[in-house]
C-alpha positions as CSV (number, residue, x, y, z in Angstrom):
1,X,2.5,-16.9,15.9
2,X,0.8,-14.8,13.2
3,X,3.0,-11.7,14.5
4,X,6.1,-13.7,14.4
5,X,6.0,-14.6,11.0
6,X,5.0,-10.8,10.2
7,X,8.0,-9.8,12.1
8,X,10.3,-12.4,10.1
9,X,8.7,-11.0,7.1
10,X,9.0,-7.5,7.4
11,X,12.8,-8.1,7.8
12,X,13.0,-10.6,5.1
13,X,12.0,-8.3,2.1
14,X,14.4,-6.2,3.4
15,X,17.6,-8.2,3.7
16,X,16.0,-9.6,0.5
17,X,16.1,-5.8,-1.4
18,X,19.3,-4.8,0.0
19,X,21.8,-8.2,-0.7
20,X,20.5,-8.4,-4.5
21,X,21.8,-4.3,-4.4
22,X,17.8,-3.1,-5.4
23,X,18.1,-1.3,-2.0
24,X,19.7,1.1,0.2
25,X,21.2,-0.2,4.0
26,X,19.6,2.0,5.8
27,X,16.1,0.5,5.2
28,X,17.4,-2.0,7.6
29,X,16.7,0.3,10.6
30,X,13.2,0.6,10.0
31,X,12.6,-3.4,10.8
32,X,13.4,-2.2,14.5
33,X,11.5,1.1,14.2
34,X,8.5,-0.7,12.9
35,X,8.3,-3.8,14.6
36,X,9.8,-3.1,18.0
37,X,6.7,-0.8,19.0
38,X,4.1,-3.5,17.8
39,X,5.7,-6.1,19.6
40,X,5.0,-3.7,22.7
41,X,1.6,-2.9,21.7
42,X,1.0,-6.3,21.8
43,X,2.6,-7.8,25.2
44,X,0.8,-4.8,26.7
45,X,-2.5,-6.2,25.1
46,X,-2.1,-9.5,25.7
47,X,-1.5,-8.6,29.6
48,X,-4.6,-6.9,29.6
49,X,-6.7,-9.7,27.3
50,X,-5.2,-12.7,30.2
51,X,-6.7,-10.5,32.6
52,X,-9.6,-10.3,31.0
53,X,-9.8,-14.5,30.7
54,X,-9.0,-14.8,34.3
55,X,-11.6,-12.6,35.7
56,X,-15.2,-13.4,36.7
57,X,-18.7,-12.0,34.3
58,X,-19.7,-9.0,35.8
59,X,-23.5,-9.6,37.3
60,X,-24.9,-6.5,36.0
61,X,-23.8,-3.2,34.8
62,X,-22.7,-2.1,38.5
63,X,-20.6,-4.4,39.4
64,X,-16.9,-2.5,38.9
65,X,-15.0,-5.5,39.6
66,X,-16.4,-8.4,36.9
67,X,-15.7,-8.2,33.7
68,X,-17.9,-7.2,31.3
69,X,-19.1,-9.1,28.2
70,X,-19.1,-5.6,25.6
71,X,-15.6,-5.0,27.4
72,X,-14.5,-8.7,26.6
73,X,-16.2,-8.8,23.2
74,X,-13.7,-5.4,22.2
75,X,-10.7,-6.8,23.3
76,X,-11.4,-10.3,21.4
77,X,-12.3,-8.4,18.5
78,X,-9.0,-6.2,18.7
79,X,-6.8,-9.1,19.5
80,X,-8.2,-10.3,15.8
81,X,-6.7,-7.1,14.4
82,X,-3.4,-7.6,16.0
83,X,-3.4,-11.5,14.6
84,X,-4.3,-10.2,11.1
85,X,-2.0,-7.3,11.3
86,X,-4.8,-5.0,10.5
87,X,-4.0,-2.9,13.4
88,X,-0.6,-2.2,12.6
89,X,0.4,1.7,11.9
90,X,3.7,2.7,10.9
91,X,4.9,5.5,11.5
92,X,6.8,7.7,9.2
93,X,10.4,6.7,7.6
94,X,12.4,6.5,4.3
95,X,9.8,3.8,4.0
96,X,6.7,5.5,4.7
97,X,5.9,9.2,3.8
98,X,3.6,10.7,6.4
99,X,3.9,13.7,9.1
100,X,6.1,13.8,11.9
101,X,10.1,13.9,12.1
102,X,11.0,10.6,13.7
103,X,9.9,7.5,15.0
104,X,10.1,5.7,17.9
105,X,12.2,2.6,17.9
106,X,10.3,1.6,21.1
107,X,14.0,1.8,23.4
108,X,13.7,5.3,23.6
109,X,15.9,5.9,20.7
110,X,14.1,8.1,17.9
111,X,15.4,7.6,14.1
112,X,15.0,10.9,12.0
113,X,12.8,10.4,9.2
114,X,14.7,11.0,6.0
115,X,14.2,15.1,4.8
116,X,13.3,14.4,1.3
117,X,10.0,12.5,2.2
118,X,9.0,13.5,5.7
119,X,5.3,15.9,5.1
120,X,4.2,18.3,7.7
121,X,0.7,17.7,9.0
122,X,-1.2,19.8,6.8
123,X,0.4,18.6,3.7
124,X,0.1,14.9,4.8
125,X,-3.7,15.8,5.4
126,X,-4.0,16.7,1.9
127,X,-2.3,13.7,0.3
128,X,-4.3,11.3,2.7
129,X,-7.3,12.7,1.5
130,X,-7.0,11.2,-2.0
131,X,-7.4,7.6,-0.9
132,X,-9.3,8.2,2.3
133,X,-9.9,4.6,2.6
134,X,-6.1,3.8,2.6
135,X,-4.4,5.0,5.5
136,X,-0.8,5.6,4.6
137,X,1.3,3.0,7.1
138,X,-1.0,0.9,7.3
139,X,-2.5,-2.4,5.3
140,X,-3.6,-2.0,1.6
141,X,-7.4,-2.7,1.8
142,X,-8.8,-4.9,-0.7
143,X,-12.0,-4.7,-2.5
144,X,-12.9,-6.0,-5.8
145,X,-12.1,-5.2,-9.2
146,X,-12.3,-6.6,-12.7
147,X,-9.6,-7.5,-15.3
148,X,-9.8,-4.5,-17.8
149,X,-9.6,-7.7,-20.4
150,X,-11.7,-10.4,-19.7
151,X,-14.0,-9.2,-17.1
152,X,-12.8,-11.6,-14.5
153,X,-13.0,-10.3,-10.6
154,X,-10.1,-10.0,-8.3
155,X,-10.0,-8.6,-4.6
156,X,-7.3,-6.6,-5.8
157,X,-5.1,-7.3,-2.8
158,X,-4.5,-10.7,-4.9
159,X,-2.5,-8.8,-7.2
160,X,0.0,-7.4,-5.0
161,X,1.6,-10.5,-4.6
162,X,4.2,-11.3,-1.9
163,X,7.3,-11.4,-4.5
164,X,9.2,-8.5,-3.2
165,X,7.9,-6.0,-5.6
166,X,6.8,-2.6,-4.8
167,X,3.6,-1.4,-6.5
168,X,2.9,1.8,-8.2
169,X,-0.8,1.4,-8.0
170,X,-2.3,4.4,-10.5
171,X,-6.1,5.3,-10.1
172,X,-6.5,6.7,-13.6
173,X,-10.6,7.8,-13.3
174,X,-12.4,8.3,-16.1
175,X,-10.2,7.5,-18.9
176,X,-12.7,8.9,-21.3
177,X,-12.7,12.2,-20.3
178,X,-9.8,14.0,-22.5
179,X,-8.6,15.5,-19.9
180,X,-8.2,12.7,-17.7
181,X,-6.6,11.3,-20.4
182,X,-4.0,13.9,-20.9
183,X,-3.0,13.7,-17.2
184,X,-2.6,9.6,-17.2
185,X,-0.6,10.1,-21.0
186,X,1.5,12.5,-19.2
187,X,2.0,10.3,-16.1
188,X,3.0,7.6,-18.5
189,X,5.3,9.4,-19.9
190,X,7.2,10.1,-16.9
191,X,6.9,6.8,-15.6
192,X,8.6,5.5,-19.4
193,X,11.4,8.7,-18.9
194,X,14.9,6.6,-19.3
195,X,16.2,8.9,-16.4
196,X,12.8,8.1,-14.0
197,X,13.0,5.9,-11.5
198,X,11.0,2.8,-13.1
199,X,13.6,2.8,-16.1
200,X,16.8,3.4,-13.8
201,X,16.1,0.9,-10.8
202,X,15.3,-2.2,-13.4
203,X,18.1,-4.2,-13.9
204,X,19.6,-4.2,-17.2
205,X,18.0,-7.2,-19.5
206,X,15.3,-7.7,-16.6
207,X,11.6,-7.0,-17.3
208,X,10.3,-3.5,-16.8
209,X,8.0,-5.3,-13.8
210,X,10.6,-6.7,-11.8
211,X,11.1,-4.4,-9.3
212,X,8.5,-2.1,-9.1
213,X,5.0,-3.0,-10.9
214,X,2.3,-0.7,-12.2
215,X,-0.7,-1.9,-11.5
216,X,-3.8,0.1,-12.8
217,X,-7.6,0.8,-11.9
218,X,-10.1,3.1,-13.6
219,X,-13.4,3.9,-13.4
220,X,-14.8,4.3,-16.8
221,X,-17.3,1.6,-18.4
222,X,-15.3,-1.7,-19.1
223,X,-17.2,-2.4,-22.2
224,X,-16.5,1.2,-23.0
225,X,-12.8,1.1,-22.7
226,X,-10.1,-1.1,-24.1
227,X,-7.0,-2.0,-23.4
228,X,-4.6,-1.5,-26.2
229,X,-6.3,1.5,-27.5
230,X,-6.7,3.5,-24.2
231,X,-3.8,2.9,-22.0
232,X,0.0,3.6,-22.6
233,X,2.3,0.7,-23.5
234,X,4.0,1.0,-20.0
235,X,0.6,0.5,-18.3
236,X,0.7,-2.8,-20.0
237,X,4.1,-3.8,-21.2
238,X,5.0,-5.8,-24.1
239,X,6.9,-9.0,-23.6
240,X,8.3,-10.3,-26.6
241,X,7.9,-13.9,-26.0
242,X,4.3,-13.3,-24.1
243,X,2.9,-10.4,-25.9
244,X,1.1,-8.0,-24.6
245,X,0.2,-7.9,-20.4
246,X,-3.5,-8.2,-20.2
247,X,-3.5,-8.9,-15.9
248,X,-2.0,-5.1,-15.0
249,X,-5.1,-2.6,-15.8
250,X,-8.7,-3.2,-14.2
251,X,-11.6,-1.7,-13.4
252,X,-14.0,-0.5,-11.1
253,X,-17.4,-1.9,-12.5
254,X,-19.7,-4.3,-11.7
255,X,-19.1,-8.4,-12.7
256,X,-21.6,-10.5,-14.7
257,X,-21.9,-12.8,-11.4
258,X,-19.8,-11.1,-7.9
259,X,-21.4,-8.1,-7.5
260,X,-20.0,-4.3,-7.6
261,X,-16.6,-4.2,-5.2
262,X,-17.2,-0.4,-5.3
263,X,-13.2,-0.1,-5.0
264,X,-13.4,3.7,-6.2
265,X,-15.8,4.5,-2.9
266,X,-14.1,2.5,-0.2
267,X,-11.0,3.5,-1.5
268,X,-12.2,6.9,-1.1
269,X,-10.6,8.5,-4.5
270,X,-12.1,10.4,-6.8
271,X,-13.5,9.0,-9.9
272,X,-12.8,11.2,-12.3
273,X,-9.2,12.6,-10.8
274,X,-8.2,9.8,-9.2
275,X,-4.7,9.7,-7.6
276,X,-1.5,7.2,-7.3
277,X,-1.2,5.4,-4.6
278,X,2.7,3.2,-3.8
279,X,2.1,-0.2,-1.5
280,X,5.2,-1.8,-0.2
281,X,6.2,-5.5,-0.7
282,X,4.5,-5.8,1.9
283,X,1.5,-4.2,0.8
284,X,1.6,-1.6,2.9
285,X,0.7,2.0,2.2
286,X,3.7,3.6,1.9
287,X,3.2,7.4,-0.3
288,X,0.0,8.9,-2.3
289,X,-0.1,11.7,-4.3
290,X,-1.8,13.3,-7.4
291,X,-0.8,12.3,-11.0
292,X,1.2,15.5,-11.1
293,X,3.5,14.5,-8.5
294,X,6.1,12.6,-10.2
295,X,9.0,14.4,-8.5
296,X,7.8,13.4,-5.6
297,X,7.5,10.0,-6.2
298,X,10.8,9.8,-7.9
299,X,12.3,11.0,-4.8
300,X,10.3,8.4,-2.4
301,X,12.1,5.9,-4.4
302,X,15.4,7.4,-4.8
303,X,15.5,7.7,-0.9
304,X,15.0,3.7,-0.4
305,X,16.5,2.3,-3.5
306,X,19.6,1.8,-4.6
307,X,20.0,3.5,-8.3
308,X,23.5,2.5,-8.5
C-alpha cells in the first residue's frame, strides 16, 4: 500500500510541476524510469519473503532446507525498508545527477541521462563525498537541528515539507571564520543574481520561496551567531507583510532539552567547508556540490525546469 502511494506521488509532483509550466515534459519519463524498477525489486522480494512465511524453522544450523530465523529476521527487516521507501535508489536522470549514462526503465528500454548533468564515476565520487551520509538518489536523512532564532529543535526532514518545492539545502560551516564567510556572501550573491536560476524560475509577483526554497544549516555557536547580522537577506527573505523569515537558517548545536542531533557528522560534511546539497519535492537527493559550484547548479535546474 505504502509503495502505491509512493508511486502515485512520485508522478503527482510531476504532473503537478509540469501543468502549472514550473517544469519541463520530459521529467515525465523519469516516473517510469524510477518507479518501474522498484516495483520489480519488490515483486521479486515479496516472492522470496512468501516463501520465507510458508517454509518450516530450520532445526539447527545444518538443516539446508528450513528456514532460518537470522535469514527470516533480514528479509523482515528489508521488507521494512521497501515499506518506508528507505531502500529506494535512483538512478541517474535530468532529475538526479550521479554517474552512469542511462537508466533502466525496467522493459529493457534505457533513457539517456541528460549530457549537461550526467558525472563520470570519479567526479560523482568526489561530489558524494561532501555529504557522505546522503547518498545522492536516495532519501534525505533527517537528524536534528535547531532554529538559528529561537533555539527550537527540528529533525530537519520536517522542513522539507511535501508542497512541491525543491530545496537548496546550503551547509554554510563555520560562519565565523572570514573566510567561510566570504564563500557563503559569494554564494548568496549568485543565488540573488536576477539572471540565476532562483530569480528566473519564480513567478513574477510570487514569493522568492515558492518554487525552490533555501534552507540553511551551519555549524558555528548559536549564541554566537545571529541571524540578521550574519546571513544574507536571501538566506532569510524579507516579506513585507511578515517581516523577516526566522524558520529558514539553523544550526547544528546542541538543545536546552533534546540532545545534540550531530546533523554535521551523520551528514558527513565538513564543518568548516561545508557543501550544498539539492533534495527533490520529494526529498530526495538529487545533486551536491561545493559552494563554488553555482554553474553547475544553475544547469541542474535549467535541465528540469521550465525558465520560460
Amino acid at each position: 500500500m505504502n509503495v502505491s502511494m509512493q508511486d502515485t506521488f512520485n508522478l503527482g509532483w510531476k504532473v503537478g510541476l509540469v501543468a502549472k509550466g514550473l517544469a519541463k515534459r520530459s521529467i515525465l519519463k523519469t516516473y517510469q524510469s524510477e518507479r518501474r524498477r522498484i516495483a520489480q525489486d519488490l515483486i521479486d522480494f515479496d516472492h522470496r519473503f512468501s516463501r520465507l512465511f510458508s517454509g518450516r524453522p530450520a532445526k539447527d544450523v545444518m538443516d539446508l532446507e528450513g528456514v532460518s530465523m537470522a535469514e527470516f529476521k533480514e528479509a523482515f527487516l528489508k521488507g521494512n525498508m521497501f515499506a518506508s521507501g528507505l531502500s529506494v535508489d535512483y538512478g541517474p536522470s535530468n532529475l538526479v545527477v550521479k554517474a552512469g549514462d542511462a537508466l533502466e526503465a525496467g522493459d529493457g528500454v534505457k533513457e539517456v541521462a541528460a549530457p549537461s548533468v550526467a558525472l563520470d564515476k570519479a567526479s560523482f565520487d568526489k561530489k558524494q563525498a561532501l555529504a557522505t551520509g546522503l547518498p545522492i538518489g536516495m532519501r534525505f536523512n533527517s537528524f536534528k537541528v535547531l532554529n538559528q532564532a529561537c533555539a527550537r529543535p527540528w529533525h530537519f526532514q520536517e522542513r522539507l515539507k511535501a508542497d512541491g518545492r525543491f530545496r537548496v539545502v546550503l551547509f554554510a560551516g563555520d560562519i565565523l571564520d572570514p573566510a567561510q564567510k566570504a564563500r557563503v556572501d559569494k554564494f548568496c550573491a549568485a543565488l540573488d543574481d536576477p539572471a540565476g536560476f532562483l530569480r528566473r524560475v519564480t513567478p513574477q509577483g510570487a514569493k522568492i520561496d515558492s518554487v525552490i526554497e533555501v534552507l540553511t544549516i551551519h555549524s558555528s555557536k548559536r549564541t554566537d551567531t545571529e541571524l540578521l547580522r550574519d546571513f544574507p537577506e536571501i538566506l532569510h527573505p524579507l516579506d513585507k507583510s511578515l517581516g523577516w523569515d526566522y524558520n529558514k537558517v539553523y544550526v547544528d548545536d546542541e538543545s536546552y532539552h533534546e540532545g545534540f542531533g550531530d546533523a554535521y557528522k551523520n551528514y558527513g560534511v565538513d564543518k568548516k567547508r561545508g557543501c550544498v546539497v539539492v533534495a527533490r519535492p520529494d526529498q530526495y537527493v538529487a545533486w551536491i556540490g561545493e559552494l563554488e559550484d553555482t554553474d553547475e547548479l544553475q544547469k541542474y535546474f535549467e535541465t528540469c525546469l521550465d525558465f520560460n
